[in-house]
Each structure stands twice: as structure tokens, then as C-alpha cells.
C-alpha positions in Angstrom: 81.6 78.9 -10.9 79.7 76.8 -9.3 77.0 74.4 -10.8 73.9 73.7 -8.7 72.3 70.6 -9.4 69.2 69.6 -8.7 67.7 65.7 -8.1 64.1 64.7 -8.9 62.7 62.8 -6.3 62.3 59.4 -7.6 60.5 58.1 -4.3 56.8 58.1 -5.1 57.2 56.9 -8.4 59.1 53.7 -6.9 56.4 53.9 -4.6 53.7 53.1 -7.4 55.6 51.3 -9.3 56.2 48.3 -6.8 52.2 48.7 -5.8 51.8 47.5 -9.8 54.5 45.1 -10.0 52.8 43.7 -6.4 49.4 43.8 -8.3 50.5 42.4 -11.3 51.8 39.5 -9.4 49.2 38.8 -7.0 47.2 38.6 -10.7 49.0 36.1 -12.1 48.9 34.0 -9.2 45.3 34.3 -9.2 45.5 33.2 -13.2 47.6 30.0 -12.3 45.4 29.0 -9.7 42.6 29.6 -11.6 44.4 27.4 -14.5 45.4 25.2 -11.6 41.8 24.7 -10.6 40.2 24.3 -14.1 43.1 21.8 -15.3 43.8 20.0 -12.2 40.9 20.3 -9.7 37.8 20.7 -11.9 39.2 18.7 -14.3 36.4 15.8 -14.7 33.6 18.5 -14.3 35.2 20.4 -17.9 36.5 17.1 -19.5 32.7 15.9 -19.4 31.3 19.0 -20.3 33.8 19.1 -23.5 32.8 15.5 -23.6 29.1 16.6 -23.9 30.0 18.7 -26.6 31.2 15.9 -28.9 29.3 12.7 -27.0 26.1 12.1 -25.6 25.3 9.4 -22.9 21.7 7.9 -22.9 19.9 6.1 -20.3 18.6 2.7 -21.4 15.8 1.9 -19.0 15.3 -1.5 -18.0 12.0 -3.5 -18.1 10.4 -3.8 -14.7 9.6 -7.5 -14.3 5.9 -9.1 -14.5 3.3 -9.5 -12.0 1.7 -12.5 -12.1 -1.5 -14.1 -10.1 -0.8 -17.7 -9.0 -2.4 -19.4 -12.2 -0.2 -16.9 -14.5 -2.9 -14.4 -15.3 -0.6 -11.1 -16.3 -1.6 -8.4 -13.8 1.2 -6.1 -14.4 3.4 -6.0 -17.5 5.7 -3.7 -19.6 5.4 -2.4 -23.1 7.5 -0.4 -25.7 5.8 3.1 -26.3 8.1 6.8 -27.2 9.0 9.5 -25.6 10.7 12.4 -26.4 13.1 15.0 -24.6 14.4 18.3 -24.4 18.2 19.5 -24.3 18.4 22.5 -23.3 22.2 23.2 -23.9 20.7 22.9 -27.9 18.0 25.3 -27.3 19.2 29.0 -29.3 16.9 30.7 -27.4 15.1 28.7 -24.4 12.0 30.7 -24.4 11.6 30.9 -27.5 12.3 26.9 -28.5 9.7 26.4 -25.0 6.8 27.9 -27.8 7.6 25.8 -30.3 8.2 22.5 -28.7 4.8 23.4 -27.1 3.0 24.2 -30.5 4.3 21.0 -31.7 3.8 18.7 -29.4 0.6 20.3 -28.7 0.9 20.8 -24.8 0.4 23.6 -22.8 3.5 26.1 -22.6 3.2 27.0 -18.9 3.0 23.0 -18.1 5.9 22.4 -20.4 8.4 24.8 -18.3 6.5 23.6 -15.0 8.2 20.1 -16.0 11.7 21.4 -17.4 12.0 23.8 -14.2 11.7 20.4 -12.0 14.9 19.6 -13.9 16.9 23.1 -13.5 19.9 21.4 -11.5 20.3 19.1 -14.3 23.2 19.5 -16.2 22.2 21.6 -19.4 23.4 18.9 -21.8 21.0 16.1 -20.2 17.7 15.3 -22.2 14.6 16.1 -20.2 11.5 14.1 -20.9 8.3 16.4 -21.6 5.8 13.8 -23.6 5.6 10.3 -23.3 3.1 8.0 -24.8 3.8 9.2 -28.1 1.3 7.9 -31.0 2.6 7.3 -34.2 1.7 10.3 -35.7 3.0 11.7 -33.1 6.5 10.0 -33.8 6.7 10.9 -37.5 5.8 14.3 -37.4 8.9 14.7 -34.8 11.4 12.7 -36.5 10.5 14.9 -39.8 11.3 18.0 -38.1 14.4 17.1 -36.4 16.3 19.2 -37.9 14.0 22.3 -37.2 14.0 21.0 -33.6 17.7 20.0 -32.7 16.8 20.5 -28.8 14.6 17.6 -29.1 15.4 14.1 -28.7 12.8 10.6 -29.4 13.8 8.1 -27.5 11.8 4.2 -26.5 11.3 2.6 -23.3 9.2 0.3 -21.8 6.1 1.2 -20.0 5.0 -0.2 -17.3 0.7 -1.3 -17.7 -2.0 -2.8 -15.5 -4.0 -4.9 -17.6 -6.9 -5.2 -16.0 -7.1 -1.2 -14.6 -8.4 -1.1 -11.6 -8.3 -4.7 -10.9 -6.0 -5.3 -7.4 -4.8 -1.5 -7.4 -4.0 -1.9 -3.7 -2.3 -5.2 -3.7 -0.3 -4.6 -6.8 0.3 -0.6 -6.2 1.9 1.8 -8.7 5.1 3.7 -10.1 5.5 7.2 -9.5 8.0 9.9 -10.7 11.0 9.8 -8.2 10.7 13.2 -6.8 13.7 15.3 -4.9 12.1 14.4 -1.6 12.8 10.8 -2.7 16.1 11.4 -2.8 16.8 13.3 -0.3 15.0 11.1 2.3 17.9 8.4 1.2 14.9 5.7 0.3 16.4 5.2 -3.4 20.2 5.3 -3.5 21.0 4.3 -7.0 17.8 6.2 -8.5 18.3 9.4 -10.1 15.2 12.5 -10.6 12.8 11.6 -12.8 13.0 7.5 -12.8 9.6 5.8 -11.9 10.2 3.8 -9.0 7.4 1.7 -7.0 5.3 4.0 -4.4 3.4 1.9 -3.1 1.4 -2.0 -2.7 4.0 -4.3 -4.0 5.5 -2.2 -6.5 7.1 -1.0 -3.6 7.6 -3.9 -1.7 9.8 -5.4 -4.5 10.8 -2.6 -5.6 14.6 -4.2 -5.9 13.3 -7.1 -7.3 11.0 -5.9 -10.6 13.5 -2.7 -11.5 16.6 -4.1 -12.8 19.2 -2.3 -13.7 19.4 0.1 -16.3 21.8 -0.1 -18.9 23.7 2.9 -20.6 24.5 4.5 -24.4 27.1 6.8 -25.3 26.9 8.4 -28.8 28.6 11.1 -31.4 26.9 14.0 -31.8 27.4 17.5 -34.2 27.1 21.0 -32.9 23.4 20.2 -34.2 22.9 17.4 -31.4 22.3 14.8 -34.1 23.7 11.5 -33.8 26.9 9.9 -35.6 27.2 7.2 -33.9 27.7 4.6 -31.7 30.2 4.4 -29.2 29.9 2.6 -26.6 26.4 0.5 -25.2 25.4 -1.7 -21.8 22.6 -3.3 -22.3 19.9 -3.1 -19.7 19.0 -6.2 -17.0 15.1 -6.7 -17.0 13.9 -7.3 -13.6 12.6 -10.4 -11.8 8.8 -11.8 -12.3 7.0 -11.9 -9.1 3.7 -14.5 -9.0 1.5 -13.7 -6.4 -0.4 -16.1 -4.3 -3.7 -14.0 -5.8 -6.6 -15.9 -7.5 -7.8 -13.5 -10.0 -11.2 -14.9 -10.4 -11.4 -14.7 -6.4 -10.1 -10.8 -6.4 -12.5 -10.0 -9.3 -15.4 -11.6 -7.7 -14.5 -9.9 -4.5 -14.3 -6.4 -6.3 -17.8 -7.0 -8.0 -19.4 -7.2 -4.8 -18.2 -4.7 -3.5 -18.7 -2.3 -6.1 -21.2 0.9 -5.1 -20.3 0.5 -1.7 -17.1 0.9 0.9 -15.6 -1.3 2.3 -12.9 -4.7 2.2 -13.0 -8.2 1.4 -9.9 -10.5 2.2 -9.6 -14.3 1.5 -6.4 -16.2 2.4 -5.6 -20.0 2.9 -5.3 -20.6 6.4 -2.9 -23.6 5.8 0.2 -21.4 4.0 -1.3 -17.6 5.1 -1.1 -17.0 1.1 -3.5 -14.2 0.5 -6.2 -15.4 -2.4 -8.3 -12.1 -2.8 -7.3 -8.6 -0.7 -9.9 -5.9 -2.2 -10.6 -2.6 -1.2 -13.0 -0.1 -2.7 -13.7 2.7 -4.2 -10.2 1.6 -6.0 -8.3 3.5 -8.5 -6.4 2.7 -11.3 -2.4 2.5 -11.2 -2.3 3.5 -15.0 -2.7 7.2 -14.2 0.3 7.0 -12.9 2.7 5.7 -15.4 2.5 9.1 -17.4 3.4 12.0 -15.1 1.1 14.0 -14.2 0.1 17.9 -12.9 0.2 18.6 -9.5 -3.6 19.8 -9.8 -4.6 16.1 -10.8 -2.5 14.6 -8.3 -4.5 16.7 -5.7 -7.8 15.9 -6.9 -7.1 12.1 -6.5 -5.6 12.7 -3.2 -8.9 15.1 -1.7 -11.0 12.7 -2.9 -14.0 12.6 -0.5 -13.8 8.4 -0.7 -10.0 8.0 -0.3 -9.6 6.0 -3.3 -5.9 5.5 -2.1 -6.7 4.3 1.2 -6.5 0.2 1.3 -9.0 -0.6 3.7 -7.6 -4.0 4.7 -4.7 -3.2 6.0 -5.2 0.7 6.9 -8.9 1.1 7.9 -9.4 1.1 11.6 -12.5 -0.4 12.8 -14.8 -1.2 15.7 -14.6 -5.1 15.6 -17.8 -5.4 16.7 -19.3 -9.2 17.9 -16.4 -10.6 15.8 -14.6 -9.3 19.2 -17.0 -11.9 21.1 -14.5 -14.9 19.7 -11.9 -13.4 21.6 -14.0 -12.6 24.9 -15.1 -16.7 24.9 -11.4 -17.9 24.1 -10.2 -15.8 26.8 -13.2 -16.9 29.6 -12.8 -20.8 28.5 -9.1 -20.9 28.9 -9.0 -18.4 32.0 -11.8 -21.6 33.1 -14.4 -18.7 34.2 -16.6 -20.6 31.6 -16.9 -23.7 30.0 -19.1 -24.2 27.4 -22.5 -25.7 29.8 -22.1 -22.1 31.4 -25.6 -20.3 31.3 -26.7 -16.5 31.2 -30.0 -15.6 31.1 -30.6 -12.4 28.6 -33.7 -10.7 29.3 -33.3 -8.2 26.7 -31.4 -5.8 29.0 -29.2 -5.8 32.2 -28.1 -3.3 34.8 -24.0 -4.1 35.2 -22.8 -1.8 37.7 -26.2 0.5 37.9 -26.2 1.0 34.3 -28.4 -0.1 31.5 -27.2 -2.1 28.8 -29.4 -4.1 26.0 -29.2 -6.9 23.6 -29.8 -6.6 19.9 -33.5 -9.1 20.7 -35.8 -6.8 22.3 -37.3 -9.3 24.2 -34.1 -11.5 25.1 -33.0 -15.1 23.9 -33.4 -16.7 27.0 -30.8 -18.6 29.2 -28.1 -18.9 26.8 -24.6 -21.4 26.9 -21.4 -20.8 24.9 -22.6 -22.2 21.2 -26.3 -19.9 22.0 -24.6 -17.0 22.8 -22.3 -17.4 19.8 -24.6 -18.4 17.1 -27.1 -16.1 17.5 -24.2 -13.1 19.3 -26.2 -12.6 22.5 -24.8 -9.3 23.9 -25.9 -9.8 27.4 -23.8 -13.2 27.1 -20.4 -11.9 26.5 -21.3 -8.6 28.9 -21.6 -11.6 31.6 -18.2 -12.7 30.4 -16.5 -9.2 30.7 -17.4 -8.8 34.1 -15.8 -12.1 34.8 -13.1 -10.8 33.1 -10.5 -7.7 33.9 -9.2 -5.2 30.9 -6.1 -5.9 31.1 -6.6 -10.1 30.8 -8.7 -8.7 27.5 -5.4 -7.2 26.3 -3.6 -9.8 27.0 -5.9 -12.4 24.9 -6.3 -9.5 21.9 -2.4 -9.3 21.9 -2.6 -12.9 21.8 -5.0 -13.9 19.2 -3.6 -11.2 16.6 -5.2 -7.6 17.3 -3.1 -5.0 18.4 0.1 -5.8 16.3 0.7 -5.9 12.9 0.0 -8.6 10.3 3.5 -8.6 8.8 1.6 -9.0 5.6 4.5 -7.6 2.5 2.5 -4.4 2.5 3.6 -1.2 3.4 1.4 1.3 5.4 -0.5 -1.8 7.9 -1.7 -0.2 10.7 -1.4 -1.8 14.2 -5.2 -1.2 15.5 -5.3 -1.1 19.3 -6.7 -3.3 22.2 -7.2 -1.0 25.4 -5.7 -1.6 28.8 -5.3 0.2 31.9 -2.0 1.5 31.0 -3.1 3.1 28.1 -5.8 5.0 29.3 -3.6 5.8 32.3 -0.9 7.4 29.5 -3.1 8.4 27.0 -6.2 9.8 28.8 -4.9 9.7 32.2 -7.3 8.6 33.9 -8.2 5.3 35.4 -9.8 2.6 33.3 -13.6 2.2 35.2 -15.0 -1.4 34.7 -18.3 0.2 32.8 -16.0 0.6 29.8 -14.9 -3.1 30.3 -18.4 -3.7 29.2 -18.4 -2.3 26.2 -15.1 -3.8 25.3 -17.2 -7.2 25.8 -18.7 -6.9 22.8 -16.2 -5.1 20.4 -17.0 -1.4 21.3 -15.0 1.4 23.5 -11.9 2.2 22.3 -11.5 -1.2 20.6 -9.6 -0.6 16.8 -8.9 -3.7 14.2 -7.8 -3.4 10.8 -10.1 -6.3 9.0 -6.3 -7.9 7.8 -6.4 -8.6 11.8 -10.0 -9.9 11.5 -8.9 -12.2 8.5 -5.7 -13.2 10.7 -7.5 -14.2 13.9 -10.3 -16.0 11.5 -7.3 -18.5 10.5 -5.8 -18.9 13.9 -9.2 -20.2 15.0 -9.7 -22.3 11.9 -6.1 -23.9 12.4 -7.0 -24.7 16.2 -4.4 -22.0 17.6 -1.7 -22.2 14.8 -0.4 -18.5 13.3 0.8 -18.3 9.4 2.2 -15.3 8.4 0.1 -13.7 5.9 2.2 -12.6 2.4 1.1 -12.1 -1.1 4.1 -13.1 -2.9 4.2 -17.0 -3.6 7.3 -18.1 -5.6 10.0 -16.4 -4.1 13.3 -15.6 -5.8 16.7 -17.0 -3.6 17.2 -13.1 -2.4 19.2 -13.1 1.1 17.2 -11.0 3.6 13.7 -11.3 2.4 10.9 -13.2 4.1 10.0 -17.0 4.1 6.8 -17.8 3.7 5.0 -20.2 5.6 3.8 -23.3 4.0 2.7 -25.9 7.2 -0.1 -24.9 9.5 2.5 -28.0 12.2 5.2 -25.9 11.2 3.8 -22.2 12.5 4.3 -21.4 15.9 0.8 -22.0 17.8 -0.4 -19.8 20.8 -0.9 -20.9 24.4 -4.5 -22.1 24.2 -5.8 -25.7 24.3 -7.0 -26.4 20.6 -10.0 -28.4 22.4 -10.9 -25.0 23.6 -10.6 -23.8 19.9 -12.8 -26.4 19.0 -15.4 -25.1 21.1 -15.6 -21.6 19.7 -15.5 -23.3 16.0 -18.8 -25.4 16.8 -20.2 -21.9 18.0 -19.5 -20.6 14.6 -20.5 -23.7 12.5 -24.2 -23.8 14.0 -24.3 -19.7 13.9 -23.9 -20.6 9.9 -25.5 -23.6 9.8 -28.5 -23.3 12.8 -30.4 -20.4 11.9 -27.8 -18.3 13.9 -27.0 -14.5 12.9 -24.7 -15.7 9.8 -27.4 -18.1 8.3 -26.5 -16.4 4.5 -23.3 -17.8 4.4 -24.7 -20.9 4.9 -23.8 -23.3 1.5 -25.3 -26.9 1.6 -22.1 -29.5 2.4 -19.6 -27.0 2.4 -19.7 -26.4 6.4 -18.9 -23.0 6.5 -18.3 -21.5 10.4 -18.9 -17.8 10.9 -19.9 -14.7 12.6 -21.2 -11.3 12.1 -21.0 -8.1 13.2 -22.1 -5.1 13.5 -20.4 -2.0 14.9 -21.7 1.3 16.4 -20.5 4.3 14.9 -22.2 7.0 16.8 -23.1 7.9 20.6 -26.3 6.3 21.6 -28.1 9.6 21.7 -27.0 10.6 18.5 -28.8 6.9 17.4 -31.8 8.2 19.0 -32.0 11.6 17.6 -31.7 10.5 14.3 -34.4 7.7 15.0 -36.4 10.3 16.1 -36.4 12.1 12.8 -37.3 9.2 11.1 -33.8 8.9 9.7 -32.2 5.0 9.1 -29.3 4.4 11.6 -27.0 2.2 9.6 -23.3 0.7 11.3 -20.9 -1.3 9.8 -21.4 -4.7 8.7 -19.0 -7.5 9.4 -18.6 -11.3 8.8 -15.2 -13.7 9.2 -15.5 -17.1 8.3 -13.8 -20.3 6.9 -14.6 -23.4 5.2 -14.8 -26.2 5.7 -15.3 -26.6 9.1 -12.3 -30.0 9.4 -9.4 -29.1 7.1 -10.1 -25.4 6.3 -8.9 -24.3 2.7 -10.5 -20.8 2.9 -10.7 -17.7 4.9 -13.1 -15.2 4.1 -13.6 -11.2 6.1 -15.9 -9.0 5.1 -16.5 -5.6 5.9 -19.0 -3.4 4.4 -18.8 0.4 5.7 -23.0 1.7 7.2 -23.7 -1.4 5.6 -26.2 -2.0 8.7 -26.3 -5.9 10.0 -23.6 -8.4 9.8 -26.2 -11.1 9.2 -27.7 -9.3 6.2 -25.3 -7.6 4.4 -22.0 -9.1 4.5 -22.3 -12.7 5.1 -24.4 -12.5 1.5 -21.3 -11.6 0.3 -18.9 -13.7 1.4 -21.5 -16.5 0.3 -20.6 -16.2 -2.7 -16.8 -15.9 -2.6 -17.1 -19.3 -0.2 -18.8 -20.7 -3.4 -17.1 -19.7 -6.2 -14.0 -20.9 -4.1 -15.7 -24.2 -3.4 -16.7 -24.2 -7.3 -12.9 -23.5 -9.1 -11.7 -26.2 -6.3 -14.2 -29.0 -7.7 -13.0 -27.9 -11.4 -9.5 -28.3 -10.6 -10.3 -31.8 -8.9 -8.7 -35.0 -11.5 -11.8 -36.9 -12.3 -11.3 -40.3 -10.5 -11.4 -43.4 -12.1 -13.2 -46.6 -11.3 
């Protein structure tokens, strides 16, 4: 008999069963990558975070080096004070420790995470400041609780503080917060988020210089985050002292008299171009700073209605005004379209190409030469000049004598002002220049911009008969390779093209508009021989002037004087502006009196008694 026997087909089941060995496989070669990865790849990345678990690295900030004034006066300096931190890798239950830590450290909540979030690409394990400034009380009551609190961490640094406040703010500048814009703009390589790094004045400047270099601690630590020890330590570099060519008792003077009002008040030495006074106000004060501070604060200092922030020196743009009228008659005398026996006669006003235009005397001055129309800033004088003259030989003199470029003072943010010229209002207006506005030029108006660091700059060119200094703050330099040398010899600076018997002229001008009953008479100090001039610039359209007149409101403009003493051997420059102060002559000369005086007076003091 036959036996029938029937296979089971296996196919399908093979089928499956190589789809889960094929599975199975392609799994474990995912799990040895993966290993692979972890191990060999990502090993540094786990190593440190294992590292973390057992060690803690700390950041030992460096002291920031003094700021000095030239006689040693301590304007910026560096103190120990506490701070404490936050790890959040310690934290059981963030939001939870976030009400707390806030409780105890008696800050707001919302604040506290506002500052933590800043820090969210942070590794976990590093500590993130959220107090500093601690008081002692402060300090004890954390260090008693550390155990309650094993997210938090005290640590010391030093901080930086501005002994006298507000005192130089804009020469000296502040530290800020590095924020992630910082770093991403590529401006601070070796800084990390959250170091305080110079922002601005000479802070910034020397930035490289005061820092440092931080040094570095790397510690034990239990599951609890407290410390058993010591493990390894580099000790942190303080950075360099910087002494500034300031005079303290000239900047503070400078500040008093300009307190109430807006404006600037430079002094400098016209023999090295070192910078004795540089004040702007309204002023702030860099010790806000230090601690860091909401967003909403920052805000409110930077909407301020008077720009606080704004250094007027070497930022402000201004209308030169008659201070303009030095160029205009260094221009005419070396072009020879003048000399100085030329004569205009001002009436009081003049038609220049069918147009009206006055002098500040009603009734005129008279036939005026080059030391008249100087001393007592005739308008119609230099408007004779600047039909003599085209716009573009203007430009070229401006460029020449120091307006239209920058300073290269060791300040960052200097404007460059600007001196007109056909070109310009060919590119910028296009349209052609018309010789009207040439006019108006003449005597510092138009278009015509100048920071009063340009003013002060000029000043000493004409005091050193044609010889340019370069203006800088810092006076003892440390031996760094790339940074500026400062000038010390007037013989030594280059000098421009013009005759210095020609300069000669314009300083007699400015002597007798001191010392003659001219328009900057209140400068005038008996055997000091200050030269001078004023200024006063118009800062509205002539029929908004008289509309308001005709309301019976006061029209005020900006008040300007530049000047230097003595008259041979200057040892001072002194430019003063004073924002709708009104006239030159009676509001800023006044001032820079008495900075010419109390100059004058420390010099005598310092004098060695001679013996007979």
C-alpha cells in the first residue's frame, strides 16, 4: 500500500525568519555605532560630563588693572565683594529650587529665571551667577544654609569701582555683561557669556591691557555639590595700570561748570596733544553698570530725553559758528586774497549776490582789517572773505586745519563732522552748490558740522604756529607692539602747509579779541595772555527766529569759545561749548576763565621756589 506523504511548506517561515535575523543585525550595528560614537567620537563630551560629576572647575577672575589721572589720583579701581551662583545640574526640581533661591536671596522670581534663561546653552553643571554684591549678612545666612541649598554656590571676585561716580564717565567708560551678540560679532575671542568686558571710553580702548587673564580652579565634589577639595589651581594675572594724561582737579572743575546745563569742555596741552580735562554733561555714572542689570533699566538710561551716554566732545555735531572765521582768514591770508591791512566796511548789513545778510552790530563796526574783524567777529568781514573765496578752497583749508576727519583721539565712537564742497552736494543733494550758500559757510553756518574735539584740535594747531599733535588720553604707555605713540615735541609733529607768520597773524586777532574789549573779553585773566574766540551758532531758520521773537519768546543758540594760554609758549588749550547757551562772549568764555585760571594757579603751585 502506498503511503502518501505530505510536506509543510517551510517557505514563509524562512521568509520571516531571515527578515528578524536581517533586523536583529541591522540593530546591533546600530548598538556598536552607537557604542562607537559614545566611546570613541563623543568621548571628551561624556568624560567631562562624568568628570563634572566628581570635579568641578571654577573660574578665577582676574583683577582689571587701575586707572590712574596723571598725578596718581585712583579713578578706577577693583575691590573684593561675593557673589553667588546657581547649578542647575544640583537643582531636584528646577522650579521649584527657582522659589527658594528667590525667597532667600530676596529677589524677584520672574527676574531670577529671566537671568538663568540667558544661560540655557550652558552646560547644566556650570555655576550661573544670580546675586552679586553680597553684604555680609547676606554671606552668612548662605553659607548656613548650604546644605538646604546644594544648587548654590558663594564664590569672591573683584569688582570693578569708580571712585569718584560720575566723575570722567565718558573718558574712563564702563564694563558691561558680554552679551551673545558680543560674541557672535567675533569683537571678544577669548571671552566667554557673562564676563564683564569694557563697552565703552577707555575701558574699551584698553580693553586687552586692564583685563588680564583669568586664572582657573578644579575641585572634588559629592553628589551634594559640596567641595572636598583641591585639585588643581592657576592663579589669575591682574591686568596692567593705565595713567592717563587727565588732571583731576582740571576735569572736576570742568564738570562743575558745567553742571545744569549741556554741553562739553575739553583742555589739552598743545605741546604733547595729552588731553588734561574732556567733560561732557549730563554724565552718568559707570557704577550702574558693574552689577547687571534688567533690561527695563537699561532702557530707561538709554531713552533718556538728555543722552546721558552721548559724549559730546567727540560725538556731538555742531555748527562751528565764528570759531569757523579762523579758518576763513588762514585760508584768505595764505591764498594772499588778504593780508592783514585789508579793509571792509560793515554797515550793519550787505546785499552779496541780491540777498540780505546782517552783522551781529545793528549799526555796523565800521571799516574793519583782519585783527577788527577777528576781535570783535564782524560777520560782514569774513562774508567779504567768502566771496573772495570758492567752496571747494573752503574744503580744502577745513580738511587742512583739522575739521572734516577724525581726531584719532583713543576713543571709540569720534565722529568725523563734515566741511561741504561741491561734490558733496552734487552726491548727496544733487544739485549744484550756488555761491549764496558759500556765504553762510563764511561764517560757520550751512551745512558746516564739527565735533568740539575738532574745535579743541584746530585751537592747538593755531597755538603751535601750524604744528598737529595727536590728541590721546593715555600718558605712560606700556611696551605693547601695535598700539599708538604718543606725541611729545610740538618740532617733532608734522606741520601743515601754511607760513607760521601767517599763523601769527590770526593769533594777534585772538589775543586783542581777549585782551581789547573784543567779543571774548571774560576770558580775559591779567598777565596770563590768553587768545580767543567766541561763537555763536544758529540753530533754527531765520523765520523761525522771528516768529518766536514775535511771541516774545528768548531765541537762545549755542555758545562757543576756543582759546589757549599763553599767547608765546602755549601750555593750555581750552573749548567750550555750551548747548542754547546764547552768546559766545557771555556764556562760555566765563567758563573757560576759570579753567585758564585754575590751570595757571596749580602751574604756579608746582613751580620750585627759586633761590637767591
Amino acid at each position: 500500500m502506498r503511503t502518501n506523504r505530505i510536506y509543510e511548506d517551510l517557505f514563509p517561515l524562512i521568509k520571516r525568519a531571515k527578515l528578524v535575523f536581517a533586523f536583529v543585525e541591522i540593530l546591533f550595528i546600530f548598538l556598536i555605532l552607537g557604542f562607537w560614537k559614545i566611546q570613541i567620537l563623543d568621548h571628551e563630551k561624556y568624560w567631562e560630563k562624568s568628570e563634572a560629576n566628581r570635579m568641578r572647575e571654577i573660574a578665577l577672575p582676574s583683577q582689571r588693572g587701575l586707572i590712574l589721572d596723571r598725578n596718581g589720583q585712583i579713578l578706577a579701581d577693583s575691590r573684593g565683594s561675593f557673589k553667588v551662583s546657581l547649578v542647575r545640574e544640583n537643582c531636584r526640581d528646577f522650579a521649584i529650587s527657582c522659589k527658594r533661591v528667590a525667597r532667600l536671596l530676596k529677589i524677584d522670581e520672574a527676574i531670577l529665571k529671566e537671568r538663568i534663561k540667558k544661560y540655557e546653552s550652558f552646560p547644566l553643571f556650570k555655576p550661573i551667577v544670580v546675586k552679586e554684591n553680597l553684604s555680609l549678612d547676606e554671606v552668612a545666612t548662605i553659607e548656613a544654609r548650604k546644605l538646604e541649598f546644594p544648587e548654590l554656590i558663594l564664590q569672591t571676585e573683584p569688582k570693578r569701582f569708580y571712585s569718584f561716580g560720575t566723575s570722567a564717565a565718558h573718558v574712563i567708560g564702563y564694563i558691561q555683561e558680554l552679551s551673545q551678540e558680543d560674541i557672535k560679532n567675533g569683537e571678544y575671542e577669548q571671552k566667554r557669556l557673562g564676563d564683564l568686558v569694557g563697552k565703552t571710553g577707555i575701558e574699551k580702548e584698553y580693553e586687552a591691557l586692564l583685563a588680564g587673564r583669568d586664572g582657573k580652579m578644579v575641585e572634588i565634589v559629592d553628589s551634594l555639590g559640596r567641595s572636598k577639595g583641591e585639585i588643581t589651581r592657576r592663579e589669575p594675572k591682574m591686568g596692567q595700570n593705565l595713567v592717563l594724561s587727565l588732571d583731576f582737579n582740571l576735569q572736576k572743575k570742568a564738570e562743575e561748570l558745567l553742571e545744569g546745563k549741556e554741553g562739553t569742555i575739553v583742555a589739552l596741552d598743545p605741546r604733547t596733544g595729552e588731553m588734561l580735562a574732556l567733560a561732557s554733561y549730563p554724565t552718568f555714572d559707570p557704577n550702574k553698570f558693574i552689577n547687571r542689570f534688567t533690561s527695563e533699566e537699561w532702557l530707561s538710561l538709554v531713552n533718556s530725553p538728555e543722552f546721558p551716554l552721548e559724549n559730546r566732545a567727540i560725538r556731538g555735531l555742531y555748527a562751528p559758528g565764528s570759531i569757523f572765521k579762523l579758518t576763513m582768514a588762514l585760508g584768505a591770508l595764505d591764498k594772499g586774497l588778504i593780508t592783514d591791512r585789508t579793509t571792509f566796511f560793515c554797515g550793519g548789513t550787505i546785499q552779496i549776490y541780491g540777498q540780505a545778510f546782517s552783522c551781529m552790530a545793528t549799526g555796523g563796526h565800521g571799516p574793519m582789517n583782519l585783527y577788527n574783524g577777528i576781535r570783535n567777529s564782524c560777520n560782514i568781514y569774513f562774508y567779504q572773505i567768502g566771496k573772495l573765496m570758492d567752496i571747494d578752497e573752503i574744503f580744502r583749508y577745513g580738511e587742512m586745519l583739522g575739521f572734516g576727519t577724525k581726531t584719532g583721539i583713543d576713543l571709540g565712537g569720534e565722529k568725523e563732522g563734515l566741511v561741504p564742497n561741491s561734490l558733496w552736494k552734487r552726491k548727496v543733494k544733487n544739485e549744484p552748490w550756488m555761491p549764496g550758500e558759500t556765504i553762510s559757510v563764511s561764517i560757520g553756518q550751512g551745512p558746516l558740522l564739527v565735533t568740539p574735539i575738532q574745535v579743541a584740535a584746530h585751537t592747538a594747531l593755531i597755538a603751535n604756529r601750524g604744528h598737529k599733535v595727536v590728541l590721546h588720553l593715555l600718558k605712560s604707555q606700556p611696551e605693547k607692539k601695535g598700539k599708538r605713540e604718543t606725541s611729545s615735541q610740538i618740532s617733532e609733529s608734522p606741520a601743515v602747509n601754511i607760513s607760521p607768520s601767517t599763523f601769527e597773524e590770526i593769533i594777534r586777532g585772538m589775543w586783542e579779541g581777549v585782551n581789547r574789549d573784543g567779543t571774548g573779553r571774560a576770558a580775559k585773566i591779567e598777565g596770563y595772555d590768553v587768545c580767543g574766540k567766541t561763537g555763536s551758532t544758529q540753530i533754527m531758520s531765520k523765520e523761525k527766529i522771528e516768529l518766536l521773537k514775535q511771541r516774545g519768546e528768548v531765541v537762545k543758540t549755542h555758545s562757543w569759545f576756543t582759546g589757549f594760554a599763553p599767547k608765546d609758549n602755549p601750555e593750555i588749550v581750552v573749548t567750550v561749548l555750551v548747548e542754547y547757551g546764547g552768546m559766545g562772549g557771555a556764556t562760555a568764555a566765563p567758563l573757560a576763565r576759570q579753567l585758564f585760571d585754575l590751570y595757571r594757579e596749580n602751574n604756579d603751585r608746582q613751580k620750585p621756589s627759586q633761590q637767591y
